[in-house]
C-alpha positions as CSV (number, residue, x, y, z in Angstrom):
1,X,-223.8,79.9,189.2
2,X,-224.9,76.1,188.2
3,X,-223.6,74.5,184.7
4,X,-227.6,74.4,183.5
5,X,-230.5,75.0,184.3
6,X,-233.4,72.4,182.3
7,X,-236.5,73.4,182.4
8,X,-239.2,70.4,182.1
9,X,-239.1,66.6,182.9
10,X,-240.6,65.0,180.2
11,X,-238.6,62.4,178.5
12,X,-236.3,65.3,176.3
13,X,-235.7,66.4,180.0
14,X,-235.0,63.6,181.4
15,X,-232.7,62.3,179.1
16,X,-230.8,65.8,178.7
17,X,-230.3,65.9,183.0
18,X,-229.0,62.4,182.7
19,X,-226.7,63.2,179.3
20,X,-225.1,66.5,181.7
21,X,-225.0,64.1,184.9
22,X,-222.7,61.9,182.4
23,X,-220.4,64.1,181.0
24,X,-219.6,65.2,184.7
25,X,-221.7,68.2,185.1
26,X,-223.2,67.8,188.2
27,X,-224.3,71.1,189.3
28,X,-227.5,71.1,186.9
29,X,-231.4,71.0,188.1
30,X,-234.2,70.5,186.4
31,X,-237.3,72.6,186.7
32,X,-240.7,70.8,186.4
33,X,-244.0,72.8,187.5
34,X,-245.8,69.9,188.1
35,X,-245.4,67.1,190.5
36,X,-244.8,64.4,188.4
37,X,-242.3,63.4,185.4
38,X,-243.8,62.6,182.0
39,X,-244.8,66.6,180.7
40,X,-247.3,66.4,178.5
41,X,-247.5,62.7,178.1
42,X,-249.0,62.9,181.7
43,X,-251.9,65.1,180.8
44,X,-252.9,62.8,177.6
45,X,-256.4,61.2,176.8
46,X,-257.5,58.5,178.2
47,X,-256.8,55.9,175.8
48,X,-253.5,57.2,174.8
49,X,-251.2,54.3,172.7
50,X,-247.8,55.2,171.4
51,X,-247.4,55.3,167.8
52,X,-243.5,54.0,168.1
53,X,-242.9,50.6,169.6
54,X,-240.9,50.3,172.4
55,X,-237.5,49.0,170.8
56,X,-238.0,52.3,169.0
57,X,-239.1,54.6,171.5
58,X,-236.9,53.1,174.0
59,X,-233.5,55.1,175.0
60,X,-230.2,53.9,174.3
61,X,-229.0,52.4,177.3
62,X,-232.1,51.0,179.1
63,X,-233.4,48.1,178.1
64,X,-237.5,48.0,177.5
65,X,-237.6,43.7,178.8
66,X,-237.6,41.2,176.4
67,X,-241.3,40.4,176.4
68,X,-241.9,43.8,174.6
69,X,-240.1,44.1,171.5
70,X,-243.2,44.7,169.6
71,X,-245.2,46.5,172.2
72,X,-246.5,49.7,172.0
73,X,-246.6,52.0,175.5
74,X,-249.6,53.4,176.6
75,X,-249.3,57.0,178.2
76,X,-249.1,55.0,181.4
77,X,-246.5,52.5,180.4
78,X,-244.3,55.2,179.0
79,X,-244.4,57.2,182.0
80,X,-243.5,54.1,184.3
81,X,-240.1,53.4,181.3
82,X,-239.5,57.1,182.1
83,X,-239.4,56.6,185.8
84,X,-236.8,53.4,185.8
85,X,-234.7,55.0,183.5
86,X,-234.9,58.4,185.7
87,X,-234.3,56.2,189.2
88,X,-231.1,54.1,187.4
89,X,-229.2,56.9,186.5
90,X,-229.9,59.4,189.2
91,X,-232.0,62.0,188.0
92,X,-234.4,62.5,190.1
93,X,-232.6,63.5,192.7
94,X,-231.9,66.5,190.1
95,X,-235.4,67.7,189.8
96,X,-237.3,69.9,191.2
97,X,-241.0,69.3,191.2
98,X,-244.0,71.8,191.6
99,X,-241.3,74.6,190.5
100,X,-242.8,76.4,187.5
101,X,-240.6,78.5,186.0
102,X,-242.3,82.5,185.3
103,X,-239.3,84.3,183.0
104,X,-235.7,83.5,181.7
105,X,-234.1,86.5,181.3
106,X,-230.3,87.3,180.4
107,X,-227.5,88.3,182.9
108,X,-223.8,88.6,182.4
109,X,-222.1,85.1,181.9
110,X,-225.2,83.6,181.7
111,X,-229.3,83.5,182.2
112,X,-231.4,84.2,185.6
113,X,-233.8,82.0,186.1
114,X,-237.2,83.2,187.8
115,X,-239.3,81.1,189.6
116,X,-243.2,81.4,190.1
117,X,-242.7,81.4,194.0
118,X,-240.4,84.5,193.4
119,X,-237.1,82.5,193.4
120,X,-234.3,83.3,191.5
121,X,-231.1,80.8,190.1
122,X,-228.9,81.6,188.0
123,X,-227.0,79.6,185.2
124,X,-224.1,79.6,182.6
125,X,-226.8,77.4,180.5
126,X,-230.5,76.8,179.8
127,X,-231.9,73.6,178.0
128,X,-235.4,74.3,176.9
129,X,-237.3,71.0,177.2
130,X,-240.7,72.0,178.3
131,X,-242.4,71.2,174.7
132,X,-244.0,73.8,172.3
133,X,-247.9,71.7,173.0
134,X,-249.2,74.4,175.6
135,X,-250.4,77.1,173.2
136,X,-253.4,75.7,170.7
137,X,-254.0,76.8,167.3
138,X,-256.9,77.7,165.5
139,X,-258.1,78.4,161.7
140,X,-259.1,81.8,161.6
141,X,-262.5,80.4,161.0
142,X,-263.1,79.1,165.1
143,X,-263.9,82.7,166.0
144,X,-267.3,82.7,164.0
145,X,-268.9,79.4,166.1
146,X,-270.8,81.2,168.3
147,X,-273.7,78.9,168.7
148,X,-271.6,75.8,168.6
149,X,-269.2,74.8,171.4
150,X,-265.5,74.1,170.4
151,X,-262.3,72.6,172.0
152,X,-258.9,71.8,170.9
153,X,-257.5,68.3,171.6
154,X,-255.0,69.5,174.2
155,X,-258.3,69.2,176.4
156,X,-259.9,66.1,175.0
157,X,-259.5,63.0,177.4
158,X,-262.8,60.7,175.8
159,X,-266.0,60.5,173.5
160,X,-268.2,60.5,176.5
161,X,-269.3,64.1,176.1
162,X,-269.8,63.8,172.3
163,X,-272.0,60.8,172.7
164,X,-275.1,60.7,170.5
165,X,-274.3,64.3,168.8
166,X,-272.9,65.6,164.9
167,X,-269.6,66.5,165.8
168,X,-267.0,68.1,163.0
169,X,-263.2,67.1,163.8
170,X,-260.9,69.1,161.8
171,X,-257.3,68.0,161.5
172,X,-255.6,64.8,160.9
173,X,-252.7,63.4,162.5
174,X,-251.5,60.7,165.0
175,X,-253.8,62.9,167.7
176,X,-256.6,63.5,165.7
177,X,-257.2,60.4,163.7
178,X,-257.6,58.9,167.5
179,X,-260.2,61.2,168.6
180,X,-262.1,60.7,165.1
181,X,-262.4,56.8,165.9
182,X,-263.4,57.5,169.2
183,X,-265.9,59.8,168.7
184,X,-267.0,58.1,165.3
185,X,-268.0,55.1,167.4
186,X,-270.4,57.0,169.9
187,X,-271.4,60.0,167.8
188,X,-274.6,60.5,166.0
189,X,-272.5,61.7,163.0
190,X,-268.7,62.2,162.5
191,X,-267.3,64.4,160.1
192,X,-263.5,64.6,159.3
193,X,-262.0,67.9,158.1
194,X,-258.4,67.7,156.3
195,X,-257.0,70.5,154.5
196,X,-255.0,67.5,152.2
197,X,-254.7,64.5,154.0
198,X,-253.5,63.3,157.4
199,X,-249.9,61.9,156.3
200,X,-249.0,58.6,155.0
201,X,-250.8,56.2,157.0
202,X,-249.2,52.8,158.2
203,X,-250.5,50.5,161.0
204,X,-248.9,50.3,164.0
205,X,-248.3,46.6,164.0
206,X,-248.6,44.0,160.7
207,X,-250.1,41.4,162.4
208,X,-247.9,40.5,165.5
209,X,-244.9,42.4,164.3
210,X,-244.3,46.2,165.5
211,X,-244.6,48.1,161.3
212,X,-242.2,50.3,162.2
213,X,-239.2,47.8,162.6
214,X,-239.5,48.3,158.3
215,X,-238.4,52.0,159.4
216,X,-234.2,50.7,159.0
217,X,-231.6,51.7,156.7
218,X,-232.8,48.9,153.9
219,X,-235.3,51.4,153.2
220,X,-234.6,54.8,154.3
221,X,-231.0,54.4,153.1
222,X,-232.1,55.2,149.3
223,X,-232.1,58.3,148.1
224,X,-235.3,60.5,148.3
225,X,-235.7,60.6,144.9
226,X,-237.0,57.0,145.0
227,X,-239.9,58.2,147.2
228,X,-242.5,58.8,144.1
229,X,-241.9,55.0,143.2
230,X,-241.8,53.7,146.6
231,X,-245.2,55.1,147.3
232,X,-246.8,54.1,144.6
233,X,-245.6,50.3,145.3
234,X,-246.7,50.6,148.6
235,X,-250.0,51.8,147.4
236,X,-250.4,48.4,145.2
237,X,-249.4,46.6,148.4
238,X,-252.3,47.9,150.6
239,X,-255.0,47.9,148.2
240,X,-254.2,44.3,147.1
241,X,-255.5,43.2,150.3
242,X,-258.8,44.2,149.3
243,X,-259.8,45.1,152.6
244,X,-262.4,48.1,153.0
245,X,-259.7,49.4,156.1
246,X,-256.9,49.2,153.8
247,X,-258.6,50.8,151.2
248,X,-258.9,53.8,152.4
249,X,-255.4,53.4,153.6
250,X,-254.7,53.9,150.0
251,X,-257.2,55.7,149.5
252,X,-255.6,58.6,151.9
253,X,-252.4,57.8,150.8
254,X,-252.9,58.8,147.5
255,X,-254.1,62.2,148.4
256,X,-250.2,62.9,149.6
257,X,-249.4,65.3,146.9
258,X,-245.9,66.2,147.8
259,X,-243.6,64.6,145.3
260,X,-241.7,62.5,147.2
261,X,-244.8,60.8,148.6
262,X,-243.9,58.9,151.8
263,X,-240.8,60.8,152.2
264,X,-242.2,63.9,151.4
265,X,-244.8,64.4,154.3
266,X,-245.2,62.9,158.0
267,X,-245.9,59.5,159.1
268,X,-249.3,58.9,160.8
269,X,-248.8,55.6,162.2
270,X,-252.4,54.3,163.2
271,X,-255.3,52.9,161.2
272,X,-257.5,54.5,163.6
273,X,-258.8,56.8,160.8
274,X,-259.4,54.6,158.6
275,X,-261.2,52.5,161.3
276,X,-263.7,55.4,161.7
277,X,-264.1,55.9,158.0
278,X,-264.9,51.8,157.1
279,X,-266.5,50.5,160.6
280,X,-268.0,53.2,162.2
281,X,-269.2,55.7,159.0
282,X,-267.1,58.6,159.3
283,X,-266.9,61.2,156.5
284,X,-263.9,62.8,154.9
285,X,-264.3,66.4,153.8
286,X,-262.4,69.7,152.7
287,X,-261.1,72.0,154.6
288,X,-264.0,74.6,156.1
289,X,-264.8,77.8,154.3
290,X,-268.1,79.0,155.2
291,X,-269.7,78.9,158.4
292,X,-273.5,79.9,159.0
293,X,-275.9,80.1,161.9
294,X,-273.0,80.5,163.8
295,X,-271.5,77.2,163.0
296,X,-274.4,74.9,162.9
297,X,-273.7,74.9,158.9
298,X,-270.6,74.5,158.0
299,X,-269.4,74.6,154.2
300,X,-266.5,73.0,152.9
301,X,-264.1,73.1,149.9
302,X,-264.8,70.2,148.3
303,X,-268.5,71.1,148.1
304,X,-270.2,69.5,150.8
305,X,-272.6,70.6,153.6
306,X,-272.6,70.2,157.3
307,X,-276.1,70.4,159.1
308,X,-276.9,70.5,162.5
309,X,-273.0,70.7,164.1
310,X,-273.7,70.8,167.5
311,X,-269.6,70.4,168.6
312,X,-266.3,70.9,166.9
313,X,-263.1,69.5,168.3
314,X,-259.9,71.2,166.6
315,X,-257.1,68.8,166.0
316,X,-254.8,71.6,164.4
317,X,-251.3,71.2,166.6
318,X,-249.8,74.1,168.6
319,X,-248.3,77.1,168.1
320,X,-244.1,77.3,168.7
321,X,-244.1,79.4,171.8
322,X,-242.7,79.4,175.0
323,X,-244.1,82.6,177.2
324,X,-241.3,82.4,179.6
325,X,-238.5,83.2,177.6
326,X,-237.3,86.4,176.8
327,X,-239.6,88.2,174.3
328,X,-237.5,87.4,171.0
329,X,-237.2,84.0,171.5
330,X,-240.8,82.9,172.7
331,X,-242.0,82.5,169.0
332,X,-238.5,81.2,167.9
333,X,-238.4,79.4,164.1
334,X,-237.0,75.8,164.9
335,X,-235.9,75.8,161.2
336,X,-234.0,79.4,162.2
337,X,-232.1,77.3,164.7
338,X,-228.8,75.4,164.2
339,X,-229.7,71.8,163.9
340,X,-233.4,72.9,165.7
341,X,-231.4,73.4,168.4
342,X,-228.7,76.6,168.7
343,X,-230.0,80.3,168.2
344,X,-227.3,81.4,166.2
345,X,-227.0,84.9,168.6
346,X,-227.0,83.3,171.9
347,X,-225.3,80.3,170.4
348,X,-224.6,77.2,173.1
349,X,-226.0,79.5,176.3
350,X,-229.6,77.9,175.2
351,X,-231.1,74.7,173.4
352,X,-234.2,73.9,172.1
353,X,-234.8,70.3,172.7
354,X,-237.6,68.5,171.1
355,X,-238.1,70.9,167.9
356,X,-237.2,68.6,165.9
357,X,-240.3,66.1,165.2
358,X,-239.4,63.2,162.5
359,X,-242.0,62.2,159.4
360,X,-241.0,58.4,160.7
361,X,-239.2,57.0,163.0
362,X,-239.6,58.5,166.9
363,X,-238.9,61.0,169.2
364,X,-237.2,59.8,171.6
365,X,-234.0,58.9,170.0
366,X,-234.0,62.3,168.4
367,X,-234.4,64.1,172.0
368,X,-231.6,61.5,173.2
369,X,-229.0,62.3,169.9
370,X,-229.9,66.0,170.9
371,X,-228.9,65.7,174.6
372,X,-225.8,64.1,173.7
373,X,-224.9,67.1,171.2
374,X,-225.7,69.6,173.8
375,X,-223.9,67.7,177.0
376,X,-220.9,67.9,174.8
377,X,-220.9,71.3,174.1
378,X,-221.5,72.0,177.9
379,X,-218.6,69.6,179.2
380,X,-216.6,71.9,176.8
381,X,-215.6,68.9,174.2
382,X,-217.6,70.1,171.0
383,X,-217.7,73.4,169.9
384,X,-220.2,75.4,167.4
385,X,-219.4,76.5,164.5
386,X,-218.0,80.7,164.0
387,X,-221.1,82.7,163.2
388,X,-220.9,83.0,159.6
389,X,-220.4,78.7,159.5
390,X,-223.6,78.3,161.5
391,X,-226.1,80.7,159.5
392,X,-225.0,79.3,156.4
393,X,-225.6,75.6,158.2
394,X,-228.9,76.9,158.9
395,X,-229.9,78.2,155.7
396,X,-228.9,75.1,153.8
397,X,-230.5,72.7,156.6
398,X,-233.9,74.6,156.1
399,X,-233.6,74.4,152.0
400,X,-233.2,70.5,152.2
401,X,-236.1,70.1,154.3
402,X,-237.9,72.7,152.2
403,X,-237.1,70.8,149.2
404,X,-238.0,67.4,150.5
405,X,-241.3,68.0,152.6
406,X,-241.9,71.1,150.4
407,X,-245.0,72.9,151.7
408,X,-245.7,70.1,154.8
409,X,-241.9,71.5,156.3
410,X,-243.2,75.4,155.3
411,X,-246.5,74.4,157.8
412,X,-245.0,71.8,160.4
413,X,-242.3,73.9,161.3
414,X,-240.0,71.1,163.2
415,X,-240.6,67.7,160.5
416,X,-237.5,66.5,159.8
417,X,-236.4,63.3,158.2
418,X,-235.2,61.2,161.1
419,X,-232.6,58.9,159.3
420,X,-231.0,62.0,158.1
421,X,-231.4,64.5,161.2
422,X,-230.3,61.0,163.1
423,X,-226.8,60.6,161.0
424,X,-226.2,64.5,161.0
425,X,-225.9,64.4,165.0
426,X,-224.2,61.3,165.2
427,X,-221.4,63.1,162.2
428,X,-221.2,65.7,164.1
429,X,-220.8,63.8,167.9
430,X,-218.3,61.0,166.5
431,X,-221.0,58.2,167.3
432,X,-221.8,56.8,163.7
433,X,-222.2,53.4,163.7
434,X,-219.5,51.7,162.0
435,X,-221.4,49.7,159.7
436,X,-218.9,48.2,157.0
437,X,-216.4,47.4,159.7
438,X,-220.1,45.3,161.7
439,X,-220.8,43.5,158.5
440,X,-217.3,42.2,158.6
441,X,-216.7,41.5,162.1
442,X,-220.1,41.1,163.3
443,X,-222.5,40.6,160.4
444,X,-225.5,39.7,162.6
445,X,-225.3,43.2,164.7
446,X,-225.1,44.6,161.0
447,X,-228.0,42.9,160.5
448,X,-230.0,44.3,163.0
449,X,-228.7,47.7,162.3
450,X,-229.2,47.7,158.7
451,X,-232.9,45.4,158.4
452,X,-234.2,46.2,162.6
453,X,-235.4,49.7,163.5
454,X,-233.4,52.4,163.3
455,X,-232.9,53.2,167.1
456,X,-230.9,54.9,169.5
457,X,-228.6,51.5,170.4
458,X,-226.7,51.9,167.2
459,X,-225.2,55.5,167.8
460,X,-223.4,53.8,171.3
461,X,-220.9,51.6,169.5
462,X,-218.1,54.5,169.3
463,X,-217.1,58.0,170.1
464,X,-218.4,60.2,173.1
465,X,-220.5,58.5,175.4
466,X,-219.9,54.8,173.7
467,X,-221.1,51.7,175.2
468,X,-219.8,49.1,173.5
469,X,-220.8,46.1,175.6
470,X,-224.3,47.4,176.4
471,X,-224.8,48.1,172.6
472,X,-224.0,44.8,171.8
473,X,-226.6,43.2,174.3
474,X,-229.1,45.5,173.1
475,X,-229.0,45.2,169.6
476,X,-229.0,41.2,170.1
477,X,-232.2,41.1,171.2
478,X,-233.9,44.0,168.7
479,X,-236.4,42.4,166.1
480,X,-235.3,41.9,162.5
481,X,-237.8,42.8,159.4
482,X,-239.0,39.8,157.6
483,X,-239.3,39.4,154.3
484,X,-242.5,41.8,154.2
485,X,-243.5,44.3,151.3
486,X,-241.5,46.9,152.8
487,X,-238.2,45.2,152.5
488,X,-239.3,43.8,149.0
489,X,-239.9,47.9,148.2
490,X,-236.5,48.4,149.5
491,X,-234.9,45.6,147.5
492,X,-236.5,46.6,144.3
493,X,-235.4,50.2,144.7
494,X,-231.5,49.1,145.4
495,X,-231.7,47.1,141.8
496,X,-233.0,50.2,140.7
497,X,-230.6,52.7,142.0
498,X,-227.2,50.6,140.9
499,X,-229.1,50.2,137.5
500,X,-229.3,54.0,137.4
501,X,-226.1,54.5,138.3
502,X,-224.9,52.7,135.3
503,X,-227.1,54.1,133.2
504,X,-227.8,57.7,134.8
505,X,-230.4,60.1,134.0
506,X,-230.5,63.9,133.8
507,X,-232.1,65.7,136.3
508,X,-232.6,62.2,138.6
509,X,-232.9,63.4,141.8
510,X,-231.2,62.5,144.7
């Protein structure tokens, strides 16, 4: 019977192989139905750009090359990363391509493990790592375009087949604010559903400099409370530039209506929306609620009136199901899971990895934190919590979310706020960073870990899996944030919050 079974080789499988291979488990494999690494980064559109730069996106210990601190992957680029990082520390030799796994089903002392060519293997543990983006959802309202051909982005790749038509996209987003510019700039007529908004908008870069390198603890270390101000400050910031792309940057911004503003809803870190809207003459409307002549009228909420649709391209996300796994878990609640990732009945026999999606910040480091939780618990040096422990965990983990993302963590199912989900793994592995004892001994690396992006470098500098030296090298060469509005935002709100504390306020929240 092998250690574990993971099933998928995008970059959360990937990095969980390599975490097991660490910790000494070496009878793992890793299932991946097609014949290439990258999951569903390798099936993207055509014109594909990160939205997390590379020193953010990159793993811990693998160095991205010091001409592209402020880069941003394409699909391509990531996939190549992927590959080096796969070939250094010996993981493809661990996976098995064109292997598609059909069922997972429960055996004594472990899982069996059921191949599509009939194949059975059988396994104390199973990482799930294939990603929930294989099952697209719909409003209710798709069924009733009969006379008007629909998709879901899952499929779209580029504009070419919208070229010269009305087309309705419906859902904002990283995803969909991409296809909006692109079809926006070859369609007759591009329309832009959104139910509220499409997040809290930011550029990828501010001028040469990656944006999110202002995603550190200067900022994300006050309390959520301080979001309302923040956001409005960062509002001011955008619209002083009085520059028609900015401007509706604000403009969309200030639809947010969660109270916590930019730390109350999900990051959508492109200004490709905005592009279509002031360049290319795109138009926001409501959410849909009437469709006629089989969807070449569409109404909307807010009152207006869509004529001659003759396509619709559904940017709505995916549905949390995985059809391979035992009936009771295919639809499982990442917010009924311990930390996203335990199910608190079968407990460490299967993780999730990759439910957890962060408002800011990236994935990556998250499915990397995760890994190293879950190697841990497979090498037999951390254990879970007793039963009762971890369902009150859960239930308290799901109320904070709840009660800072309020209805946007009720809809989006995995958003989490990454500098807190971040520290809660690294508590819970031993790999804080130690950042009083760095801004004595080594205030420039305190520096970069307190004012450069919030990566995965930091969590290496003690505890399990620790690599001191390599951390040190790393973080030396990550970019700093400048002076820039951001940091003054941040600034402000830390005169505000020792003010308060001297002075404090019923009912502040924290």
């Amino acid at each position: 019977m092998l250690s574990c079974v993971v099933i998928g080789a995008g970059p959360g499988g990937i990095v969980c192989t390599k975490e097991l291979l660490e910790h000494g488990l070496d009878d793992v494999v890793c299932f991946e139905r097609s014949g290439a690494l990258g999951g569903t980064f390798a099936k993207s559109y055509d014109s594909l750009e990160l939205t997390s730069s590379t020193t953010f996106s990159m793993f811990s210990d693998w160095w991205v090359g010091d001409d592209r601190r402020h880069h941003f992957w394409t699909w391509r680029e990531a996939l190549a990363y992927w590959t080096s990082y796969a070939e250094h520390f010996g993981v493809l030799e661990k996976i098995r391509f064109d292997s598609e796994v059909r069922a997972v089903s429960a055996v004594d002392g472990g899982w069996k493990v059921e191949l599509a060519t009939g194949e059975q293997v059988h396994a104390r543990r199973v990482a799930v790592v294939a990603g929930n983006n294989s099952v697209p959802r719909f409003p209710a309202w798709a069924e009733e375009l009969r006379d008007v051909p629909y998709s879901h982005s899952m499929l779209y790749r580029n504009a070419k087949p919208f070229e010269g038509k009305r087309v309705l996209v419906v859902g904002g987003g990283e995803s969909g604010s991409d296809v909006a510019y692109e079809i926006a700039r070859s369609a007759a007529r591009c329309w832009v559903s959104l139910r509220e908004t499409t997040g809290w908008v930011v550029p990828r870069k501010r001028g040469e400099v990656a944006a999110d390198v202002s995603t550190h603890r200067g900022l994300w270390g006050l309390p959520r409370g301080h979001g309302e101000r923040l956001s409005k400050r960062l509002i001011e910031s955008e619209r002083a530039k009085r520059d028609p792309v900015f401007d509706v940057v604000a403009d969309l911004n200030e639809r947010v209506r969660a109270r916590r503003g930019i730390w109350g809803t999900f990051g959508t870190k492109t200004l490709a929306l905005p592009w279509a809207v002031a360049r290319h003459g795109a138009r926001l409307v409501g959410d849909v609620v009437g469709v006629e002549q089989g969807g070449r009228t569409l109404r909307t909420a807010d009152g207006a009136t869509l004529d001659d649709v003759d396509a619709v391209v559904f940017c709505t996300g995916y549905r949390n199901r995985v059809a391979f796994l035992p009936e009771a878990l295919q639809e499982c609640d990442p917010r009924a899971l311990y930390k996203h990732m335990f199910h608190p009945e079968h407990r460490d026999r299967i993780a999730w990895l990759g439910w957890a999606r962060p408002g800011f910040g990236s994935q990556f480091p998250i499915m990397e934190m995760q890994a190293r939780l879950f190697a841990l618990v497979c090498a037999g040096r951390h254990a879970l919590p007793d039963g009762a422990t971890l369902e009150r965990v859960i239930a308290a983990d799901r109320e904070q979310w709840y009660e800072q993302f309020e209805d946007n963590a009720r809809r989006i199912r995995s958003l989490v706020d990454y500098h807190r989900y971040m520290d809660d793994l690294a508590g819970l592995i031993g790999c804080a960073p130690p950042l009083w004892r760095y801004a004595l001994l080594h205030p420039r690396l305190w520096r970069t870990m307190v004012y450069g992006p919030t990566q995965a470098t930091q969590f290496r500098l003690r505890g399990p899996g620790k690599k001191v030296e390599l951390a040190h090298e790393i973080l030396a060469k990550l970019p700093v944030s400048g002076w820039n509005h951001v940091v003054k935002a941040g600034a402000r709100g830390r005169i505000e919050q020792a003010w308060r504390a001297l002075l404090p306020r019923k009912g502040e929240a924290a």
